[in-house]
C-alpha positions in Angstrom: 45.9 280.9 147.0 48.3 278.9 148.1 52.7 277.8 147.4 53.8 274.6 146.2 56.7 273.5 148.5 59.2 274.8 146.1 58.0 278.0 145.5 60.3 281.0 146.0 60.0 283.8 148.9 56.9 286.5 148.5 57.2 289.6 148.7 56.9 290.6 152.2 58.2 294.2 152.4 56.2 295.1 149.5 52.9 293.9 151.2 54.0 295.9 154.1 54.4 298.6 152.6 51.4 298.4 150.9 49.2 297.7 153.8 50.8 301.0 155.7 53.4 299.6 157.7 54.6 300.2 160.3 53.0 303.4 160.3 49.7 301.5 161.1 50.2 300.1 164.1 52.4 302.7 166.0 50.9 303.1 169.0 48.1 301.1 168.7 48.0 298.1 171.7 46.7 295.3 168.6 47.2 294.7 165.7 46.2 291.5 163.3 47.6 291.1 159.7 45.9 288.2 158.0 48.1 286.5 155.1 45.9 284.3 153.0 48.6 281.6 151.9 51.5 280.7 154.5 53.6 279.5 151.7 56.9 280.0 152.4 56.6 282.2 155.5 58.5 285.0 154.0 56.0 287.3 154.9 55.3 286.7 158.7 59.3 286.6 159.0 59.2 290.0 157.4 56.7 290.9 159.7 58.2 290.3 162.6 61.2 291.5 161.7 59.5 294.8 160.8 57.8 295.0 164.3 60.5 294.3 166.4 62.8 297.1 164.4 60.1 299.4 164.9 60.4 301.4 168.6 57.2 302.7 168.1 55.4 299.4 167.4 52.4 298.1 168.9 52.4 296.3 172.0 51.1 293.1 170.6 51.6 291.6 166.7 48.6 288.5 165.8 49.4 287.1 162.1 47.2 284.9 161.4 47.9 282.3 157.8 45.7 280.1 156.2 47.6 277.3 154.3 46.3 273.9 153.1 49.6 272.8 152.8 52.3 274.2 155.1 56.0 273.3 154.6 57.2 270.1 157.0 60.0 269.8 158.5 61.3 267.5 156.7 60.5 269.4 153.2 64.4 270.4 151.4 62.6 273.5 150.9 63.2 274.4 154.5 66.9 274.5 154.4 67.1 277.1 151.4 64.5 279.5 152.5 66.1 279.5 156.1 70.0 280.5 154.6 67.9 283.0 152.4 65.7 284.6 155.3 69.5 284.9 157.2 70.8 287.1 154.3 67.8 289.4 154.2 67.4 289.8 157.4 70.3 288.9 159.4 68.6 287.5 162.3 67.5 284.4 163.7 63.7 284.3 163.4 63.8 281.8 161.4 65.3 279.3 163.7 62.5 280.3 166.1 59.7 279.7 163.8 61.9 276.5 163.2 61.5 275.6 166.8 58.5 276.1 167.3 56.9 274.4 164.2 53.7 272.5 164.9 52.9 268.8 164.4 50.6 270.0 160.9 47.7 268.5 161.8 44.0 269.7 160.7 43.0 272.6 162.5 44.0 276.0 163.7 48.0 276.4 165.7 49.2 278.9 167.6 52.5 279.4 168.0 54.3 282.2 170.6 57.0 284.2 170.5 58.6 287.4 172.1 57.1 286.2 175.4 53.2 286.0 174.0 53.7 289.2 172.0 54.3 288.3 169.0 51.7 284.8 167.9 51.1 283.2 164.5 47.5 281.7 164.1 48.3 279.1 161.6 45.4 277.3 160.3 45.8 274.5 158.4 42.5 274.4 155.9 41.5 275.7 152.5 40.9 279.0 152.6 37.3 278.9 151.8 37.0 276.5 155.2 39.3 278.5 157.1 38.2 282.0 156.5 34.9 280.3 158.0 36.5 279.2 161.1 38.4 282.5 162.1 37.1 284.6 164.8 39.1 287.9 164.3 39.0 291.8 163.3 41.7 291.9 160.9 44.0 295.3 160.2 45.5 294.2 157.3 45.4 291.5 155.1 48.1 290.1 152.5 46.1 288.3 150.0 49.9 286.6 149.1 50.1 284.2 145.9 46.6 285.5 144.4 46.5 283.0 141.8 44.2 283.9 138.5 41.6 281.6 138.6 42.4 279.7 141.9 38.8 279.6 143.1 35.4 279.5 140.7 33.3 282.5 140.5 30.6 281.2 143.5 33.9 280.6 145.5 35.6 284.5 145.0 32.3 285.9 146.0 32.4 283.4 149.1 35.6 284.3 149.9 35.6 288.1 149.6 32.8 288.0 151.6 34.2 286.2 154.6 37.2 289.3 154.1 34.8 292.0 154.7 33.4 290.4 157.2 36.9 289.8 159.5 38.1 293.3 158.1 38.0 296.0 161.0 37.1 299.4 160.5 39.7 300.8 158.1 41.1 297.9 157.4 43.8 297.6 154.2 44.5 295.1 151.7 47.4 294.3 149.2 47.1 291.8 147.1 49.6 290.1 144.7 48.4 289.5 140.7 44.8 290.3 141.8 42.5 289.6 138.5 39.9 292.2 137.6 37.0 289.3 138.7 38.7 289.2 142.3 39.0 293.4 142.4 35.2 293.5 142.0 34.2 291.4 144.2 36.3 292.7 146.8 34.9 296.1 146.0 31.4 294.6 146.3 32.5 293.3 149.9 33.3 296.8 151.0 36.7 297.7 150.2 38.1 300.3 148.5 40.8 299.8 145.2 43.6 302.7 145.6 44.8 304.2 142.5 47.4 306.2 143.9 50.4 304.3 142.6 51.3 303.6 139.2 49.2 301.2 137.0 45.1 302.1 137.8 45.1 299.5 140.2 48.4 298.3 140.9 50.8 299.9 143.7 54.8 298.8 144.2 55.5 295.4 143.1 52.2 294.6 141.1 50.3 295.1 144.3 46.5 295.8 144.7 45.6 298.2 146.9 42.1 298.8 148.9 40.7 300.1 152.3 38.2 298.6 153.6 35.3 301.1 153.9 32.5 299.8 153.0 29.4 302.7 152.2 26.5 301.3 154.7 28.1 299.8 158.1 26.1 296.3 157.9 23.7 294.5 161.0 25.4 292.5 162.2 24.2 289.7 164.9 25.3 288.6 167.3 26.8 292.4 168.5 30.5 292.7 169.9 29.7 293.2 173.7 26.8 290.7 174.2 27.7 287.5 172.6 30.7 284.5 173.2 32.0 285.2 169.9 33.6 289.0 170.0 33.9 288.6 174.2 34.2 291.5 176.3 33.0 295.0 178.2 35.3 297.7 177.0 38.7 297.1 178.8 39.7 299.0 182.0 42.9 300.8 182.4 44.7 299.1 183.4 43.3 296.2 181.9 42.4 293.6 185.1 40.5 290.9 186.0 39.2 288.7 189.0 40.0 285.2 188.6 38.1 282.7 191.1 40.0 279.7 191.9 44.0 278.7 191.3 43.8 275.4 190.4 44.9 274.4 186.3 42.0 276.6 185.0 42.9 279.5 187.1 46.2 280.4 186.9 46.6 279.0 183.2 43.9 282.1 182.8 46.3 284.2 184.9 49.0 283.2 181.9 47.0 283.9 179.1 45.8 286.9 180.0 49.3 288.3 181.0 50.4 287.6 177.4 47.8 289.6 176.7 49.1 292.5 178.9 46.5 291.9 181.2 46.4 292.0 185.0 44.8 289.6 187.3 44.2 289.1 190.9 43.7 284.9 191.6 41.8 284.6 194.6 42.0 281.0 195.8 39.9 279.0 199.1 42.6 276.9 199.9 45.8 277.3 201.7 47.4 276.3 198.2 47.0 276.6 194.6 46.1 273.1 192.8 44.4 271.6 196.2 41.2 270.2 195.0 40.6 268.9 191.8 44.3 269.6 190.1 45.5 267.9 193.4 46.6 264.4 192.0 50.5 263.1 192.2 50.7 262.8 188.9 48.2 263.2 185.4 47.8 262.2 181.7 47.0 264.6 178.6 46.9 263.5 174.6 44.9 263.9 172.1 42.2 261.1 170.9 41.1 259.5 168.0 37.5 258.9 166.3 36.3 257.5 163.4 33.8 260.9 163.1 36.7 263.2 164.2 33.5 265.1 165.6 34.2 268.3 168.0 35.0 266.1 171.1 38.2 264.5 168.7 38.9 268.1 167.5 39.0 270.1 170.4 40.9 267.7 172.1 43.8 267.3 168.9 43.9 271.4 169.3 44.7 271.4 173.1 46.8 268.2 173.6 49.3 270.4 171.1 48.5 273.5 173.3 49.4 271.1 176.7 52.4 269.4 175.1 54.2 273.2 174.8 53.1 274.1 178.1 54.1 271.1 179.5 57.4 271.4 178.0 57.9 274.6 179.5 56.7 273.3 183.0 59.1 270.6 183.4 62.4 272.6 181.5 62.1 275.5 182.5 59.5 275.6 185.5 60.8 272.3 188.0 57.4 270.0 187.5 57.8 267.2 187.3 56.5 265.0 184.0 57.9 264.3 180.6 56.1 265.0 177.1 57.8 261.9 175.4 54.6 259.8 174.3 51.7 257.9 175.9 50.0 254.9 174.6 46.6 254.3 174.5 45.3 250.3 174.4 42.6 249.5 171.4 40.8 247.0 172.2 37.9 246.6 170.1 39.9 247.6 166.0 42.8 245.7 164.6 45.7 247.1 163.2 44.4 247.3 159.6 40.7 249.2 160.9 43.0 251.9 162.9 45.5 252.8 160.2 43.2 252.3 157.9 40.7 254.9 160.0 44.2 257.4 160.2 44.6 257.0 156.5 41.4 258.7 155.7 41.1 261.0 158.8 44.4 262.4 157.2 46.4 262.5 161.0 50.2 262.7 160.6 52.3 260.1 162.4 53.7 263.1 164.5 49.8 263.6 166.3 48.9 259.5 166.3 50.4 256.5 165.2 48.8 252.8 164.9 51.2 250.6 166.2 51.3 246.9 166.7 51.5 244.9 170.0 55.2 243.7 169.5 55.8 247.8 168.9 54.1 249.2 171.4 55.6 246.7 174.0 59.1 248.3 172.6 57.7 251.7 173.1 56.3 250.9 176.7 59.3 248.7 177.6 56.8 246.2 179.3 54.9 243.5 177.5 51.3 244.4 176.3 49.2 242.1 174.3 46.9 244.5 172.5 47.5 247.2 169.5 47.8 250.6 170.8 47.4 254.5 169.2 50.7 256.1 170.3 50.5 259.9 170.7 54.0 261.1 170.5 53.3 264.3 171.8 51.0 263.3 174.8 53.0 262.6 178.1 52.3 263.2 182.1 52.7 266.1 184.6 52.6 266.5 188.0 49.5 268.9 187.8 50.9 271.3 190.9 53.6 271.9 189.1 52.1 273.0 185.5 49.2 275.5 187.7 52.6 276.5 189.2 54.8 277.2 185.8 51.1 278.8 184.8 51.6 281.2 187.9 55.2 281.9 186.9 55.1 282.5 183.7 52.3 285.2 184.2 55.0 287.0 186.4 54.4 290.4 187.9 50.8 290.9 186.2 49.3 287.9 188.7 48.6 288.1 192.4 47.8 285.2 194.3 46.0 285.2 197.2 45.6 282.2 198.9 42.7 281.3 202.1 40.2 283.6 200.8 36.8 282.2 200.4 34.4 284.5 197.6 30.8 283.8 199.3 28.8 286.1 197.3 29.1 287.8 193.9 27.2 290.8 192.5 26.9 293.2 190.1 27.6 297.1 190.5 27.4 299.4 188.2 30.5 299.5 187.1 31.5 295.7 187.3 31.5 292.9 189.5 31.9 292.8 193.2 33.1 289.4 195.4 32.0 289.3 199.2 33.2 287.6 201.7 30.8 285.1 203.9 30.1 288.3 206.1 29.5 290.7 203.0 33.1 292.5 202.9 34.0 293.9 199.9 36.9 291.6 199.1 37.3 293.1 195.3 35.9 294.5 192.2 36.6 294.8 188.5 35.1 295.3 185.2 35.9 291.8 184.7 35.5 288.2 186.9 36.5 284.8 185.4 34.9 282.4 187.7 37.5 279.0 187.1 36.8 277.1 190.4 35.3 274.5 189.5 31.6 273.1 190.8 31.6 276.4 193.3 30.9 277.9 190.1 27.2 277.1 190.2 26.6 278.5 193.6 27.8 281.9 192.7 26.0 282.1 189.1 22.6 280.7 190.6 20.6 280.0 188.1 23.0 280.0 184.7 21.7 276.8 183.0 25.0 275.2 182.9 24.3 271.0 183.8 27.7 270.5 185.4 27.6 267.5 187.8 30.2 266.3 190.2 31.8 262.4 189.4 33.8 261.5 192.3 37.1 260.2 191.3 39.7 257.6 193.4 43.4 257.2 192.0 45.7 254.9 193.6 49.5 254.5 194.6 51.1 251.8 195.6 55.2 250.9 196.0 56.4 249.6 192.7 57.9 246.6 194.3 54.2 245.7 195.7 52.6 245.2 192.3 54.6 242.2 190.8 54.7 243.8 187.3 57.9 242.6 185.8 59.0 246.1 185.1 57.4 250.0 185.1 56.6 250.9 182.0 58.4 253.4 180.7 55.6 255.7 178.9 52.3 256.0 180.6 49.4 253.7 179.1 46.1 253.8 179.2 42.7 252.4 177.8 41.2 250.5 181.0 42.0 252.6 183.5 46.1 254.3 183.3 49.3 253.7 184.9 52.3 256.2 184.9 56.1 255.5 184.9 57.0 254.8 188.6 57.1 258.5 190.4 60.1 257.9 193.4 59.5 254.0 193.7 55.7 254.8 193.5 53.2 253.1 190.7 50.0 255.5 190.6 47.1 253.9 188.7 43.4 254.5 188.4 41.0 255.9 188.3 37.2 255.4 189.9 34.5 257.2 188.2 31.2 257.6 190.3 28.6 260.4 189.4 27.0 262.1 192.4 29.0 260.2 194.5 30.0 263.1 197.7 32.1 260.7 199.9 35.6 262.8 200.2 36.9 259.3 202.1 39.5 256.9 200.6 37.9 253.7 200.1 39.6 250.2 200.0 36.5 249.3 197.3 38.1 251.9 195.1 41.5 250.8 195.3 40.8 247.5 194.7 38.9 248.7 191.6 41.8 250.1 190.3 43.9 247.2 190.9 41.3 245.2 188.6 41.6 247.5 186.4 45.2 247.6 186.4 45.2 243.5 186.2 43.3 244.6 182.4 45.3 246.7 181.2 48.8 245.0 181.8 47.4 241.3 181.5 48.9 240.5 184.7 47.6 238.6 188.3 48.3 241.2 190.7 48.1 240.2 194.5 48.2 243.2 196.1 47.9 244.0 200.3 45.1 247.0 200.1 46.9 248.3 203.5 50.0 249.2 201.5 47.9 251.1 199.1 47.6 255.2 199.2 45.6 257.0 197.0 42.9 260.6 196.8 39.7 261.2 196.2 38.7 264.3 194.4 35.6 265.6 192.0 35.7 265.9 188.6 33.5 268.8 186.9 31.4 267.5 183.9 28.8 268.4 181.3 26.6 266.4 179.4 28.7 266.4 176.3 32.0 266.4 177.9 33.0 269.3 176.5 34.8 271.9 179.0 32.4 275.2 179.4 34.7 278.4 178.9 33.3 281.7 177.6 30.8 284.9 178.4 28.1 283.8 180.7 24.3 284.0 179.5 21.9 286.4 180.5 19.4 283.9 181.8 16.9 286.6 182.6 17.8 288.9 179.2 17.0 285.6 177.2 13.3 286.5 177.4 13.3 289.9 176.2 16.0 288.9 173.7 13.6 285.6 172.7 11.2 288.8 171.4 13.9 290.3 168.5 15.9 287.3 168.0 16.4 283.8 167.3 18.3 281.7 170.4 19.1 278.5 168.8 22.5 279.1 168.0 24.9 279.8 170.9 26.5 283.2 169.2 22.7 284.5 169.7 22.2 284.5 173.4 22.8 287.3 175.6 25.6 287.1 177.9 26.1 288.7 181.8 28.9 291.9 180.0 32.3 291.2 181.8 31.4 287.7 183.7 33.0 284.7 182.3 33.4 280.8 183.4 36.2 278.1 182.5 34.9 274.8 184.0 33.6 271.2 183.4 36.8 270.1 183.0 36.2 266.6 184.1 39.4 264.3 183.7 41.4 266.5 180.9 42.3 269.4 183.1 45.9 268.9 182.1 44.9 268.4 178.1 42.4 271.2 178.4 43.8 273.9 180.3 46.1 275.6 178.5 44.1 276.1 174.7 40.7 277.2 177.3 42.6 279.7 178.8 44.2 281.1 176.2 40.4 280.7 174.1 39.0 282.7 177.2 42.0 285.3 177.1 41.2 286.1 173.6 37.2 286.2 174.5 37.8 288.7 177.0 40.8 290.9 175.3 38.9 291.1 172.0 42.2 289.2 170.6 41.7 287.0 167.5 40.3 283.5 168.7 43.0 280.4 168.5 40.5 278.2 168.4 37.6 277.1 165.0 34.3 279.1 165.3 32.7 275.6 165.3 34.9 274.4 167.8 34.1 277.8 170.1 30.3 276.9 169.9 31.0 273.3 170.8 32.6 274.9 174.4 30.4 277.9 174.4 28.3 278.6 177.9 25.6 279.3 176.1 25.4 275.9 173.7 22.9 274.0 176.5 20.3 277.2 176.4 20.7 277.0 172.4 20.4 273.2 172.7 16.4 273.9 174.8 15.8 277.0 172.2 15.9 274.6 169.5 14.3 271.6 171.8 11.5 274.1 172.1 11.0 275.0 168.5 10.4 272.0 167.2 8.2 271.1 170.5 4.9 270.1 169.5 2.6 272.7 170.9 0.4 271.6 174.0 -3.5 270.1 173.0 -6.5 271.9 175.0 -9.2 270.0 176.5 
């Protein structure tokens, strides 16, 4: 179901108009149009255009596209289709979606426009795969470039099936040369052919018709309002929530959900936002790289594209300070043949991750290295102040921030949640609390089940002229330990990692740690007075897999009940606290991580499609430690009697 790069414009009015638009989704808050074939982006164009002309349009437009093989940049392709979309529709939408255009790697891109209300959810997968991966209750779908006999008989059913189940009640469909083996297996998936315009079948255009309305309303687990997966209580009016802590997690959740036209109130201990653990100078964020490209490498791909927009925006448009031009990571154990070899068949594009020699990455660094290196064009620094600032900002009028209040209690009412204060004040109360503060987490969920432990982390600064290095470099580099590009005559370098470790002192062991480190990953003596050396320690918030946590939290007393009527080994499964949610165990990626959690949480809570994999959203999930002793338990031998 899919374009070759040369293939000409779809039609895109005709599917609108076959799918009820804009009549649809007048007045309606939502609505999700799922296009099964990105092609040549004719349609979402179309779209758009169609929504913004349309003063009665809903407040928010999610079109989601599945496309193996999206147009790049560099295609000849592009050039044509953007003169044509100009003389259809006379506007410049194009250019944006020429902007914004994603580095194409492997997984699922979301790209924002008309200030959050208007997103594409490209993923880049065959559509059996993808279809798999989308969390989502679709309005309407465009089954665009139905091609006769794309996909064998096993893989229609498969496919149709996956429709019906993304298809929200009264859903439509239009479908472009739709065979007769594709019609009945959409009808066996619950939807409806129309006959009202011309051929039997066919409407404008050559265009299948259906409604999705299928005649028994099927059981389906895990339910909307308890589980991870389909996120949150029904939504207050207005629409607000708590948010617990303003450092990176916090207000980038303050962001998301304001592009989701909701309200928040950011209650933060300090005198500050960013004080504690986003408190550093200066910070990293890139993707990685791993032979497996397991959920750790694929999570982290997904939101170092998410961090390099948002850093972008930070440092043009917000004053941080940082730069998104590239970061270099030292290999030290492959040569040059094992890594490009390893991105030849992992299928990266040189735009996400290059393998580049010594001799080149010394050019790129502008200091001499003696290793091999994976440059991430895309990855960069940031002053992390400054992003949870541009996060603040950018949320505008539907964030408050309130700074030197301490939540010492949180409970349950019976219509939300309430947060005390140490002497049992009501400080506030909504349907909705997002508790993104870190370790403090724990003590106000108790007993949770989320293993998050504390590893005490020292970075280091020192003047630039103190270290002896020849020059700065000029991108930051990493592998044993990092250093940045010198920061107002500054070199910051580091960092310690100590697990359990609860000295909040500076300590001249540390620094001189990171000076050894340092001397390993530049190859250089440095001789270095520990008196003109700075630095800050801080706690980083990990799990056991090093995943971040960031969805609905579980019902740790409900699991028993729910153990009774249901299985608990998969994360979707377990029963979640309604309206409570947690973004933490960020650890050392705060910067990489923040922005696609929050906007993964917004969507949780909203009930907004998902930019993030379903496999991926388990692999964060809450619940994915209880699932993890569910399962241990199963397969538990049983206890012997004596």
């Amino acid at each position: 179901m899919s374009f070759s790069q040369g293939a000409v414009p779809e039609p895109g009015n005709a599917l609108i108009e076959s799918c009820g638009l804009p009549q649809r989704w007048q007045g309606r808050e939502r609505f999700v149009v799922l296009e099964t074939g990105f092609g040549t982006w004719h349609n979402f164009v179309a779209t758009w255009q169609a929504w913004r002309a349309d003063p009665l349009r809903c407040s928010s437009l999610v079109f989601i596209a599945i496309e193996p093989r999206p147009l790049h940049l560099s295609s000849p392709t592009w050039a044509g289709l953007k003169a044509a979309q100009h003389e259809v529709t006379g506007c410049a939408l194009a250019d944006a979606l020429l902007d914004a255009w994603p580095v194409l790697t492997p997984n699922l891109h979301r790209l924002s426009f008309d200030a959050g209300q208007v997103q594409l959810l490209l993923m880049v997968a065959g559509l059996s795969q993808g279809l798999a991966e989308l969390v989502a209750h679709v309005d309407a779908f465009f089954l665009a470039g139905f091609e006769p006999g794309a996909d064998a008989a096993a893989s229609t059913g498969k496919v149709c099936k996956a429709l019906g189940r993304l298809a929200a009640p009264g859903a439509t469909l239009a479908a472009t040369n739709a065979m007769p083996a594709w019609m009945a297996k959409l009808t066996t998936a619950g939807f409806v052919m129309s006959s009202t315009r011309g051929d039997a079948l066919c409407g404008m255009a050559g265009i299948a018709r259906a409604r999705f309305a299928p005649r028994f309303t099927p059981r389906r687990a895990p339910t909307r309002l308890t589980t991870n997966t389909h996120g949150s209580p029904p939504a207050s009016n207005p629409r607000r929530a708590l948010i617990v802590g303003a450092g990176l997690a916090g207000c980038a959740t303050a962001w998301a959900l304001a592009e989701q036209g909701w309200h928040s109130h950011v209650l933060e201990r300090c005198g500050a936002i960013a004080q504690e653990g986003s408190g550093n100078l200066a910070g990293l964020f890139h993707g990685i790289v791993n032979a497996q490209d397991g959920r750790h490498a694929r999570f982290n791909r997904a939101a170092a594209l998410e961090a390099h927009a948002a850093v972008q925006i930070a440092v043009q448009h917000h004053g941080a300070g940082g730069a998104a031009r590239g970061l270099l990571r030292l290999e030290s154990q492959l040569d040059m043949a094992a890594m490009q070899a390893m991105l030849a068949r992992l299928g990266l594009p040189p735009g996400y991750v290059q393998a580049v020699d010594a001799t080149t990455a010394s050019g790129l660094a502008g200091m001499a290295l003696s290793t091999p290196a994976w440059f991430y064009p895309g990855g960069g620094w940031v002053q992390p102040g400054g992003l949870a600032r541009a996060f603040l900002e950018r949320a505008g009028a539907r964030a408050m921030l309130q700074i030197g209040i301490e939540v010492h209690a949180l409970n349950r009412s019976a219509t939300g949640w309430r947060l005390l204060d140490a002497h049992g004040a009501l400080i506030d109360e909504a349907d909705v609390v997002v508790l993104a503060n870190a370790g403090d987490a724990l003590r106000l969920l108790g007993d949770a089940g989320l293993p998050i432990e504390r590893v005490r982390g020292q970075i280091s600064m020192a003047p630039t002229s103190a270290l002896g290095l020849p020059r700065m470099p000029r991108l930051p580099i990493a592998g044993s330990g990092y250093l940045l590009p010198a920061l107002n005559g500054q070199a910051v370098f580091g960092a310690t990692a100590q697990p359990g470790d609860t000295d909040p002192s500076v300590r001249p062991a540390d620094h001189a740690a990171n000076v050894a480190q340092l001397e390993r990953l530049t190859g250089t003596r440095i001789v270095l007075d520990v008196d003109r050396i700075t630095g800050r320690a801080a706690w980083r918030w990990v799990t056991p897999d090093r995943l971040p946590v960031i969805g609905a939290v579980p019902d740790v007393q409900g699991m028993a009940s729910a153990a009774r009527m249901s299985r608990l080994d998969q994360p979707r499964f377990i029963p979640r606290l309604p309206g409570l949610f947690v973004f933490s165990g960020l650890g050392s990626r705060g910067i990489t991580w923040s922005a696609l959690g929050a906007q993964t949480l917004a969507s949780l809570i909203s009930g907004a499609p998902v930019p993030l994999e379903a496999s991926l959203l388990d692999a964060v999930d809450p619940a994915r430690f209880a699932a993890h002793r569910a399962r241990h338990a199963q397969h538990a031998p049983p206890s012997g009697g004596g």
